[in-house]
Steps between C-alpha positions, in 0.01 A plus 500: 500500500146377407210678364191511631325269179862295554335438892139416379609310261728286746220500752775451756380155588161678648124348477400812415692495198218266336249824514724702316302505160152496657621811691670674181197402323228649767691820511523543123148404411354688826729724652399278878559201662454340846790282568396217798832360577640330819779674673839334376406463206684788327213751379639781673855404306329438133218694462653851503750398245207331308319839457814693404477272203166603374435878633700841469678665756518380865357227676399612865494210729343551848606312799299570876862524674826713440681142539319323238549803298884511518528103497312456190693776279851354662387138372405639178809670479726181587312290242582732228859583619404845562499763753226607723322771289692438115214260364297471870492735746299623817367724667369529901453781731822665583715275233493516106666298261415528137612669216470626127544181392282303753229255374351368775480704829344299827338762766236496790184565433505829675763646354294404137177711646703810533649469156141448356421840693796659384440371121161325428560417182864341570663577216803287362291172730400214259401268778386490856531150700342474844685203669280389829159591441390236732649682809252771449702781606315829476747693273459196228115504502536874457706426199293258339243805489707744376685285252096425365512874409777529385443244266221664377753783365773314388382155345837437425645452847427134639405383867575200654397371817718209681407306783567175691182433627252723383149506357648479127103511347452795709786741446452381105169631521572838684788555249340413174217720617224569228704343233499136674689309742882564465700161386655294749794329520655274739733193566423203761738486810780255514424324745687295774358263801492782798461335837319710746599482890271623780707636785256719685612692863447749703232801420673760229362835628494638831425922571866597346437295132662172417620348871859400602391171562388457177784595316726267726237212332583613142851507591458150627353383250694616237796331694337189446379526183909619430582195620242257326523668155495325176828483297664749663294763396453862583258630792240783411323629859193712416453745776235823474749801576858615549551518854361152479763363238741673717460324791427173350813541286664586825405196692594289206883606425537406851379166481588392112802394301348691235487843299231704677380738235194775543305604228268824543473859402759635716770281411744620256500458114821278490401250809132461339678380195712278710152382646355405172830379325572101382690367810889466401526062447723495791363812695355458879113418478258807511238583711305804367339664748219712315135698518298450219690606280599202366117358476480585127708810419849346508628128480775385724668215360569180660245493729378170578327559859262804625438550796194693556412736787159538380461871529502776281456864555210704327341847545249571713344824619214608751371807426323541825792495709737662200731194514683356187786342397610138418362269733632133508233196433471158416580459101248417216510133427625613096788672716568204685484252184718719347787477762480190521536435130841658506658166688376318176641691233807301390399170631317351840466739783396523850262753668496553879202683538526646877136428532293222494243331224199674673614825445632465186158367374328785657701806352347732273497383137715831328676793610252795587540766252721811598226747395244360786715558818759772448511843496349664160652852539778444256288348265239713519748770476626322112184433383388837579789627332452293188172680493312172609344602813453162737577324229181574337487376150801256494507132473674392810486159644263576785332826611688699781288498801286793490513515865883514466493729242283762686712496809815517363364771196392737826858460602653601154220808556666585820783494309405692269600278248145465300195694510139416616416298195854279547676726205889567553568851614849635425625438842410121407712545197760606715477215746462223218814618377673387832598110551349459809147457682263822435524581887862471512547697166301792654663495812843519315359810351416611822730443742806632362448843554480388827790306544652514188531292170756305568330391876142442345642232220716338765175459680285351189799287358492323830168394462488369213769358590269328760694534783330422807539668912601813560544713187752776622702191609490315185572845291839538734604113412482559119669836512791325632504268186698199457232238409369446184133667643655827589614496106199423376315749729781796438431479121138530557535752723699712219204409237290611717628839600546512088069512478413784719643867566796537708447665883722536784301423731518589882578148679486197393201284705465195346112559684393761244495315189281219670257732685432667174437170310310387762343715748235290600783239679635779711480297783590556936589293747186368699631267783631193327376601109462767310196670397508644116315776416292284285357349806653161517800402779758318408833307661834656387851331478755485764713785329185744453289410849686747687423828369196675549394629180567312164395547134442171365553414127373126536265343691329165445342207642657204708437157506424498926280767694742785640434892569153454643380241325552678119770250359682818420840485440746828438747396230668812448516841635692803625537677832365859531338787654171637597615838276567266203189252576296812432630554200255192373225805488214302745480727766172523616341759790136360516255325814475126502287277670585206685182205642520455863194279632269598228623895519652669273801688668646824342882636496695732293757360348801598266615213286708362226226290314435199801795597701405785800750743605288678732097425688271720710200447604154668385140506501371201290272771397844630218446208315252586282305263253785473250767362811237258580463364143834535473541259786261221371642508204787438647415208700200351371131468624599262746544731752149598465402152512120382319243400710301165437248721304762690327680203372177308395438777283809512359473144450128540318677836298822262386261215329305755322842689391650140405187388308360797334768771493460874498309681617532263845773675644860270556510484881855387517767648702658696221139646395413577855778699543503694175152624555485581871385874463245371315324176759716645834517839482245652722620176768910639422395857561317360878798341576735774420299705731441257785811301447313203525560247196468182589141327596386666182215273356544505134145357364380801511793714268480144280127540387635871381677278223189311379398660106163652442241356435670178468551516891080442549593111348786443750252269734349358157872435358713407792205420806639515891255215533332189375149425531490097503192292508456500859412858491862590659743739379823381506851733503664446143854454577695705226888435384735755661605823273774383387398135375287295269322224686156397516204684646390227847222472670477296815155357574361201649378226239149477671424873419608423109250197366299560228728729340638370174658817322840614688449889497724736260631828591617836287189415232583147491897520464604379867391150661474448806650257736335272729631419846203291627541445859381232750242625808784536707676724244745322377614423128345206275555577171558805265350553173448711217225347353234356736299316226742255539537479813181422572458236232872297587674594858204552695418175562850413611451797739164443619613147626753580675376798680109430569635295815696716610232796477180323545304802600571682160313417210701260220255415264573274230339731217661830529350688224164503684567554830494800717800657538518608870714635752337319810513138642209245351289594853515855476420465092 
């Protein structure tokens, strides 16, 4: 048995072993450090023990995946000759390993936020290491904010960041905060030649995610690479998600002499270990099958070849359509660098890359942060909890989207989670106490009266579970047990049912739970899709297509275009009933209004949000102003349509806006719409009456937007016209609404001599733009600045064209001539 000094002191025959006394020394003078180190080259091993050295009480190490988590205490454990929780232990959701004795305990960074809430100050914690910073998960940028203020209470505890790849200066900065950049400390790669292979083939995505011909090239390719490898080395196939690995894997014990090995999430403690261990000498060669797991978080040894799908899978929502979940993309080039590093750990590698050089050059430069694409609810739900509302006030390592933030704070309000001003109510204290998405927490509240404890965890423990098809299915499999999943899901079903108050229940409808999560996906059967109550249609799986009614717990987008067009995919769901559908609380009884050449036709309807259970016909007359701005809200001024007047005003009304700001009104869209009582009211109220909507000419409501007095300069500022030296008033073409572009006008040349100052608009701030035209109308040169013109490209232009037109006047001085509209005769 080794201590941990005994293990830094060894360095175990690690690079990082050489930044052992900067670190020590950072972390003793400073109480912070940034550590930049490669992966491989053993900071997650050494640094942990490093710290124990200098601070009291525990070092917490945080790792982004329960794997790495459990993997990095076990190796800790076998260097010292230790078990698993004497000197390093660990700690993931649903497993815990540590005890009194425990020095160093490895966990994810989620399960380290709800200790924080639990106990701010962390008492008996000398330490905190993030490990991965780079990958920009959202629960570690939370933490680097809330470790700031903690800080600020207990200077004594120290902070380290990790990272393979990251912006080192930037994290020292954001750490160190007022009191200067943080040190940072960091070791050079070992590095080995690394070959890189092009094998590109067929398209990756079609409408269902990652294609089947696709994964038949990866297998191929890794069959070949297999065969060409280096040394006899050991395979590692980067693939972006399990069912992925599982059918590569698959393919590849069929057609190999070799050990087939998968490494993700759902495989069990003991084979991941067997996935990351040395290779016995005389032991069959491995091919590790993996998602990105083994990008930074874990080495596998002996890997001399990667072969690289190319594909990773990242977050992505849409709140207009109510759709997120992990989507699956082409990776960040850092990602890809980073697998492909692996094959050159230990000496020259190989990497297939299952793409060619084009695309590899052209993929995004780093990973894009977890905070910008995923659903905020949990985190909004922590920080709100910490007393931190949005995040206001903490350093984090970018800003969370405000637009983000406000949709997904109005769903913690629906909740009732937080209050108006984002504060946590005590039914948010209730839900952050539960492991599991804010929705899903309050629906496990919810639904067990219903159905009973016992049925409402089953329900949420499959989900996070991320089981995918048809949910009362899925529940049914895992009751029956015999698979390492159904274990892992039965003892989170038991923690769960351990968090809220015990009910009987009066059926168990695996439905409920999901409909009161998420009544807004409450979704029928509409000939081929489904239409959600949110509004949007969607395809469903074979095993859920069938039934008529179905509350979905995960919908997201597809690669292809399917249910009408959407790229809607159902992922997961459960069969029910219109009697529980209506349980999602959106029935409606109101009149809507429907555009049928140009008229506005009225019917009755009863309704769960978008999806009609019942229509009759009435007067248009019962829609009332409201319906009708209700209904262009809804879809958009289009349907009104702007008239050329209309839209040349808007045009004229967008510069000014653009240029000189309030009080010029923003004629966008989104303005348009938020004030139509105020520019389209007394048209809305016609319409509601006549049902007559479209033909409506808009100049008219527009000039109700102009700001007095400023609206007596709008022909001074922003002129429909341009008086040019000929005496003629030419049409100033403006840029559309929505862009940027020059202000044109289109004139022939003749009618512009003798004017040497191009005219300004908005008191001087806008040029304008010259097309001068030919007598027949057609283009000869643009310009911004006709003082130049006239003194250089004239002369090329009057030579070529005078003998062409030799009834119009060219005259070789153009600054005194008459500008004219008419032909030399009639002049």
């Amino acid at each position: 048995m080794r201590s941990l000094s005994d293990l830094v002191a060894d360095g175990c025959g690690l690079p990082f072993a050489a930044a052992s006394d900067a670190l020590r020394d950072a972390v003793a003078g400073r109480g912070l450090a940034v550590v930049e180190a490669p992966p491989g080259t053993g900071k997650t091993t050494l640094a942990p023990p490093v710290l124990a050295g200098v601070v009291e009480g525990r070092v917490l190490v945080t790792q982004p995946r329960r794997v790495a988590a459990r993997a990095a205490a076990r190796r800790l454990a076998s260097l010292t000759g230790t078990q698993v929780g004497d000197l390093a232990g660990f700690t993931v959701r649903g497993e815990r390993r540590v005890g009194r004795g425990t020095r160093i305990e490895m966990l994810t960074p989620g399960v380290l936020l709800r200790r924080l809430l639990r106990d701010p100050a962390l008492e008996g914690v000398g330490a905190v290491i993030l490990d991965e910073v780079h990958e920009r998960g959202l629960d570690t940028d939370l933490l680097v904010g809330l470790l700031g203020e903690v800080r600020e209470l207990r200077d004594d505890l120290a902070v380290v960041a990790m990272s393979a790849t990251a912006d080192a200066a930037g994290f020292a900065a954001l750490l160190g905060g007022d009191g200067g950049p943080a040190p940072i400390v960091g070791v050079p790669a070992v590095t080995h030649p690394l070959e890189a292979r092009y094998a590109p083939g067929p398209l990756p995505l079609d409408a269902r995610g990652v294609s089947r011909d696709f994964l038949a090239h990866v297998a191929a390719v890794a069959t070949r690479a297999f065969a060409e490898r280096p040394d006899d080395g050991d395979l590692l196939v980067f693939l972006p998600g399990v069912r992925e690995v599982r059918t590569v894997a698959e393919r590849l014990r069929a057609d190999l002499d070799a050990e087939v090995l998968e490494l993700h999430g759902q495989v069990p403690p003991r084979e991941q270990d067997r996935a990351i261990a040395e290779r016995a000498p005389s032991g069959r060669p491995r091919v590790v099958v993996t998602t990105n797991l083994a990008e930074s978080s874990l080495t596998v040894a002996g890997v001399r070849v990667v072969v690289d799908a190319g594909l990773s899978r990242e977050p992505r929502r849409d709140a207009s359509r109510g759709m997120a979940g992990l989507v699956t993309v082409r990776e960040a080039r850092s990602s890809a660098d980073q697998r492909a590093g692996r094959a050159a750990r230990q000496g020259p590698g190989v990497v297939w890359r299952c793409f060619d050089e084009q695309t590899y050059l052209g993929l995004r430069p780093q990973v894009t942060p977890e905070a910008q694409t995923a659903d905020l609810t949990g985190a909004l739900l922590t920080l709100a909890a910490w007393g931190a509302p949005r995040g206001e006030g903490l350093r984090l390592p970018s800003a969370l989207p405000a637009g983000s933030v406000a949709d997904d704070e109005a769903v913690l309000g629906w909740l009732g989670a937080v209050d108006a001003d984002g504060r946590i109510t005590a039914t948010g204290r209730r839900l952050a106490e539960i492991p599991a998405a804010p929705r899903w927490a309050r629906a496990l509240l919810d639904s067990g009266p219903l159905t009973g404890t016992r049925a409402a965890a089953e329900v949420v423990a499959a989900v996070e579970l991320d089981v995918s098809g048809d949910l009362q299915r899925e529940v049914a499999r895992l009751r029956r047990g015999g698979s390492p999943e159904s274990r892992r899901w039965s003892s989170e079903v038991e923690r769960l049912e351990r968090l809220v108050p015990a009910h009987a229940g009066i059926g168990a409808v695996p439905g409920v739970a999901v409909v009161l999560a998420y009544p807004e996906r409450v979704a029928r059967r509409v000939g081929d899709a489904y239409l959600l109550a949110s509004g949007t249609r969607a395809a469903a799986p074979a095993d859920l297509a069938g039934h008529e009614w179905l509350a979905v717990a995960e919908v997201t987008r597809a690669a292809g275009a399917s249910a009408a067009g959407t790229g809607a995919v159902i992922r997961s769901g459960a069969p029910i009933d219109e009697a529980t559908a209506r349980l999602a609380g959106l029935l409606v009884d109101e009149v809507r209004g429907d555009l049928v050449d140009g008229r506005l036709r009225a019917r009755r309807v009863s309704a769960l949000g978008a999806i009609e259970l019942s229509s009759t016909p009435v007067p248009a007359s019962e829609l009332g102003p409201d319906t009708v701005r209700r209904y262009v809200e809804d879809h958009g001024l289009g349907l009104i349509g702007f008239s050329p007047a209309a839209d040349a005003l808007r045009r004229r009304l967008a510069l000014l806006h653009r240029v000189l700001g309030d009080p010029w009104p923003d004629v966008s869209e989104e303005a348009l719409l938020a004030r139509l009582d105020e520019w389209l009211g007394p048209e809305l109220a016609s319409a509601a009456r006549s049902g007559r909507l479209a033909g409506i000419d808009l100049a008219a409501p527009l000039r109700r937007l102009l700001p007095w007095p400023q609206a007596g300069r709008l022909d001074e500022l922003a002129p429909e016209r341009l008086l040019v030296p000929s005496g003629s008033r030419i049409r100033l073409d403006y840029p559309p609404h929505d862009e940027s572009g020059p202000v044109v006008v289109a004139v022939k040349l003749q009618e512009m001599f003798g004017l040497a100052d191009s005219p300004r608009l908005v008191d001087g701030r806008v040029d304008v733009v010259f097309h001068l035209l030919s007598p027949a109308g057609r283009p000869l040169a643009i310009t911004g600045d006709l003082a130049s013109f006239w003194s250089g490209p004239y002369q090329q232009v009057r030579s070529e064209m005078r003998g062409r037109y030799p009834k119009h006047p060219w005259p070789e001085d153009p600054w005194t001539a008459p500008a004219t509209a008419r032909t030399k005769r009639r002049s």
